[in-house]
Structures are given as structure tokens and as C-alpha cells.
C-alpha positions in Angstrom: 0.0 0.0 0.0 1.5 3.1 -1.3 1.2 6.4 1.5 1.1 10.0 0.3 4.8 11.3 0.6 6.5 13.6 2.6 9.0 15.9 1.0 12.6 16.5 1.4 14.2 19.8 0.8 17.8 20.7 0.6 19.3 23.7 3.0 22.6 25.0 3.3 23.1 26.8 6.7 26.2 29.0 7.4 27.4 27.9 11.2 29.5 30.8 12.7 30.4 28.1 15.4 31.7 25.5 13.2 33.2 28.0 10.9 31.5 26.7 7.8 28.3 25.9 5.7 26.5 22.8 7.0 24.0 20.5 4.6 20.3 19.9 6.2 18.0 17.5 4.6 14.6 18.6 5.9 11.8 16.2 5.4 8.3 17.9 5.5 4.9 15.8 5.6 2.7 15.1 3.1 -0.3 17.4 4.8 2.3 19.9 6.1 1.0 23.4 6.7 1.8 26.2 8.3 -1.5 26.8 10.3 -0.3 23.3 12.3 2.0 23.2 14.8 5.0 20.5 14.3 7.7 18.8 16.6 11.0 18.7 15.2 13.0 15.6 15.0 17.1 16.3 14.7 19.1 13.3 13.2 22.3 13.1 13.0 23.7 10.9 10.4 20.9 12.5 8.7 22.1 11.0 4.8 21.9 7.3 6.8 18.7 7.9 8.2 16.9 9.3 5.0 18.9 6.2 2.7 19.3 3.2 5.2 16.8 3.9 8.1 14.2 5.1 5.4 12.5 6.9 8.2 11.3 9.7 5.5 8.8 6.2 4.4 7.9 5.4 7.9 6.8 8.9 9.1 4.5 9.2 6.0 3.1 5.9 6.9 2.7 6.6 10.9 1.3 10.2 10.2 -1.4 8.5 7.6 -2.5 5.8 10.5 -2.6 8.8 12.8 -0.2 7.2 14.8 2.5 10.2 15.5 1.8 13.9 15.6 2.8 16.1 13.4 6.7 16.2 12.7 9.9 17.4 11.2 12.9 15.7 10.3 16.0 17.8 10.1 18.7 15.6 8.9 22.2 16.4 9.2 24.4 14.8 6.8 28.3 14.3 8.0 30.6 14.7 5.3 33.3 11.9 5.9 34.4 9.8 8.8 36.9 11.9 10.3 34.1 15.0 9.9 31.9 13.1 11.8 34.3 12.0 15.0 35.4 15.4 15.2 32.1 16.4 15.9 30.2 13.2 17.6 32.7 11.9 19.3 33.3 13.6 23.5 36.9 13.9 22.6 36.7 15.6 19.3 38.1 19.0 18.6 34.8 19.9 17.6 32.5 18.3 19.6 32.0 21.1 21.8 31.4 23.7 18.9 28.8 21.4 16.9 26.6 21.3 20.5 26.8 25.1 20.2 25.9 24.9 16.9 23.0 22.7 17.7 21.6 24.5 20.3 22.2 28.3 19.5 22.4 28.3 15.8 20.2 25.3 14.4 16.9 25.9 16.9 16.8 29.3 16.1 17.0 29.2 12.3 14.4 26.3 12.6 11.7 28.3 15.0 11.9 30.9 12.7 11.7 28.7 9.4 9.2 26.2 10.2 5.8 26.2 12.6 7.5 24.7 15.7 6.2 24.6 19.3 9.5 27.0 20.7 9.9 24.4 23.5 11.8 21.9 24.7 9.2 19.3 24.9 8.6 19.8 20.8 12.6 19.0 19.9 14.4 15.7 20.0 17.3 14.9 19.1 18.2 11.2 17.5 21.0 9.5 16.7 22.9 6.1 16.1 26.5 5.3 17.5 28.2 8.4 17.6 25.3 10.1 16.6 23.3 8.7 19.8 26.4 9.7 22.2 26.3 13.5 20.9 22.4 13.8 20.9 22.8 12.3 24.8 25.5 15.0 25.1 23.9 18.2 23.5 20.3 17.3 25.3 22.2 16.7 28.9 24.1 20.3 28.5 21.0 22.0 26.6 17.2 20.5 29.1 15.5 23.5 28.1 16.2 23.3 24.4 15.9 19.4 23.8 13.5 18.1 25.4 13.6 13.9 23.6 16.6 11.7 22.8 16.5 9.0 20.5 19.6 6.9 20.8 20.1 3.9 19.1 23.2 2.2 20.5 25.3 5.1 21.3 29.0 4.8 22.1 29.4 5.4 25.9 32.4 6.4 27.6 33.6 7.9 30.8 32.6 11.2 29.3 29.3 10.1 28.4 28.7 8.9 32.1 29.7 11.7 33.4 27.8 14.1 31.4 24.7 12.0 32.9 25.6 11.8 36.3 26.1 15.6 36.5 22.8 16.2 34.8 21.2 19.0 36.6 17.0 18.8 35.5 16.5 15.4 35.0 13.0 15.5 34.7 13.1 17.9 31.6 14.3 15.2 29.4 12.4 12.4 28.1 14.8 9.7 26.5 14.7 6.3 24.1 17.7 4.0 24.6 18.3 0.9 22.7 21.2 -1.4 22.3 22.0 -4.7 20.7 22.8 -7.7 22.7 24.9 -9.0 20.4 27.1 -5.6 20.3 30.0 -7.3 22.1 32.8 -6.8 19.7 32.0 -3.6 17.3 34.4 -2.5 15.1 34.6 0.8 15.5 35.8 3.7 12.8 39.0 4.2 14.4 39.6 0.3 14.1 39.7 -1.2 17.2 37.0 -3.8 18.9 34.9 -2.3 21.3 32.2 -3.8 23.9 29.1 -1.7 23.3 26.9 -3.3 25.5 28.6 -3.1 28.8 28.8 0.2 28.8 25.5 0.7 27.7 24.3 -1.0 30.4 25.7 1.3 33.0 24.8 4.2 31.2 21.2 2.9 31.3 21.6 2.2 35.3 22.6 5.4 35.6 19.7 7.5 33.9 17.1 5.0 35.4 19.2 6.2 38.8 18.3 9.9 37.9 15.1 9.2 37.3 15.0 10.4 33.6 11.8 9.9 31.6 13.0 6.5 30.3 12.6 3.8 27.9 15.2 1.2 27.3 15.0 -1.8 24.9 17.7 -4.4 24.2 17.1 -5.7 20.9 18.8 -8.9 19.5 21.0 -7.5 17.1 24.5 -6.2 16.3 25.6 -2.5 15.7 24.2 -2.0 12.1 21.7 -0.3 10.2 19.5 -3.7 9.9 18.4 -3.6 13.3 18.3 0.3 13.6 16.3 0.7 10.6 14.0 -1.9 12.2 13.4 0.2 15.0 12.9 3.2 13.7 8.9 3.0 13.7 8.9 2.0 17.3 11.2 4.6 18.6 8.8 7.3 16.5 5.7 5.9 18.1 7.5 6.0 21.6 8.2 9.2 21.7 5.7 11.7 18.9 2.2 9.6 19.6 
């Protein structure tokens, strides 16, 4: 059964923070107008989640059923590996600046492009792998801005835990966790073999500790688009219906 479309338009937006022009993919809804109000969803990875978690085709389909409210999909494309460890990853140069950019630059120019609520509660931020651990990062640093993460198995560190543990509003933040139980041994861009789920688990100890708005799901899968494409629908219904 074919659904009406959504649409995807191309931006270019000039980030003073990051010092240069960054790609958004933004995927409207078939029905969109601008006498509606929408929530906007932030991706990172946003080429992967458009091509490989084809989550353009499973909004349109959850917005026909009635089964989401209204929604946005900014994606955010990285443009190579190193580009996107620079900016995901807690230790890169520009992890710090790409937050910024998130937060002071991106919200803005969307509030004052699109029909947004202006409140935390109508932005989330979603992610996969690196792109999970920045979202975690941005929305831990920025309660009143973000208001949702999506994180499908994000890369957790000492940073990461941290971050969490030293999270001031808790309750402001509504988050969707999921991790792979067979994401033992994931080979990581910088080459090495790294445990996933161990660390996951601790993370998720810790924001069940805070008392974070929290759903956690281990799925039985390993660390690749096959199973985070498969989730994709529940994570949207989980969080937008």
C-alpha cells in the first residue's frame, strides 16, 4: 500500500560556530501546513537515516495511520568519517562547537523557518553510534532546548557517564535508549573492537538512577543499520504519539 509522501528539501546553513556551511536534509509531511503546529526531529547521520533507516517512508506511513503527531525531520548529513568524530565523538576538537551549533544556531534558524512549538518538549534529538552519544550529550548540556533523545546504541564512555551523572534537570528530558545484545565486539571507525553493551548497560543504570523519563530496549542484534532501521517505527511511536 503506497502512502502519500512527505518531502525533502535541501538547505545550506552558514554555522559561525563551526566556521562553515552545514547540509540539512529537511523532510516535511505530506499534509504539512503552516496553520499546524509540528515537533521537530534532529538526526544526526541525517544522509543514513533518510537512505538506510528510510525513516522519510515510515513517518508518512505513521502520520497517515494517525499514529504520530505532526513532525519534522531535520537531517544532518556528516561529510566523511573523520568529519563526523570530530564532531560526535566527546573527545573531538569539535565536539564542543557542533553542540553550540545545535543549540544556539540550528533551533533558532528552525523556529523561525518552520511552525515549531519553541519548547523543549517539541525538539528531540536522535541519533545512532556516535550520533546517539552527541544527541545524549547536546540534550544533557541543553534541558530547556531538547527536550527527547533517540539513541540507538550510542558509544558510551567515561565522558558520556559523566555528562549524565552531573545532569542538573532530570526531569526535563524524556529519552529512548536501545542497544544490541549482540554488540560485544564492534568494530569501531578508528579500528579497534569495542564492547558496546557493557557500557550501555551502566549508562542505562545510571539514567534509570536519575530518574530520567525512560525507555530502554535491548534488541537482539548487532551494531548496524539492519536492526536500527527496524526500529525506527517503534522509537517514532514512543516518543511523537
Amino acid at each position: 500500500m503506497s502512502h502519500a509522501r512527505g518531502t525533502i528539501k535541501d538547505y545550506t546553513f552558514s554555522s559561525k560556530e563551526l566556521g562553515e556551511d552545514i547540509q540539512l536534509l529537511v523532510y516535511l509531511p505530506a499534509a504539512f501546513s503552516p496553520l499546524y503546529k509540528y515537533s521537530i526531529i534532529i538526526a544526526q547521520d541525517g544522509r543514513d537515516y533518510f537512505q538506510l533507516g528510510r525513516i522519510g517512508r515510515t513517518a508518512d506511513e505513521l502520520l497517515e495511520n494517525n499514529e504520530i503527531d505532526n513532525i519534522i525531520i531535520v537531517g544532518i548529513p556528516y561529510k566523511n568519517v573523520e568529519d563526523r568524530r570530530r564532531k560526535y565523538h566527546p573527545e573531538g576538537e569539535q565536539h564542543q562547537a557542533y553542540i553550540r551549533f545545535l543549540a544556539h544556531e540550528l533551533v533558532p534558524f528552525l523556529d523561525e523557518e518552520f511552525p515549531t512549538y519553541q519548547m523543549g518538549m517539541g525538539r528531540a534529538l536522535l541519533g545512532d553510534s556516535l550520533g546517539a552519544t552527541v544527541s545524549l550529550m547536546a540534550a544533557v548540556e541543553y534541558p530547556h532546548t531538547f527536550g527527547k533523545v533517540l539513541m540507538q546504541s550510542p558509544m558510551v564512555n567515561d565522558h558520556v557517564l559523566k555528562a549524565v551523572k552531573e545532569a542538573k534537570e532530570p526531569h526535563l528530558l524524556n529519552i529512548y535508549h536501545v542497544i544490541g545484545k549482540e554488540e560485544t565486539a564492534v568494530k569501531t571507525t578508528s579500528n579497534e573492537i569495542s564492547d558496546f553493551l557493557t557500557p550501555n548497560r551502566e549508562l542505562s543504570k545510571v539514567i534509570f538512577e536519575k530518574k530520567f523519563p525512560y525507555f530502554y530496549e535491548e534488541f537482539s542484534g548487532n551494531h548496524t543499520w539492519t536492526y536500527w532501521q527496524k526500529d525506527i517505527k517503534q522509537a517514532l511511536i514512543k516518543m511523537f504519539s
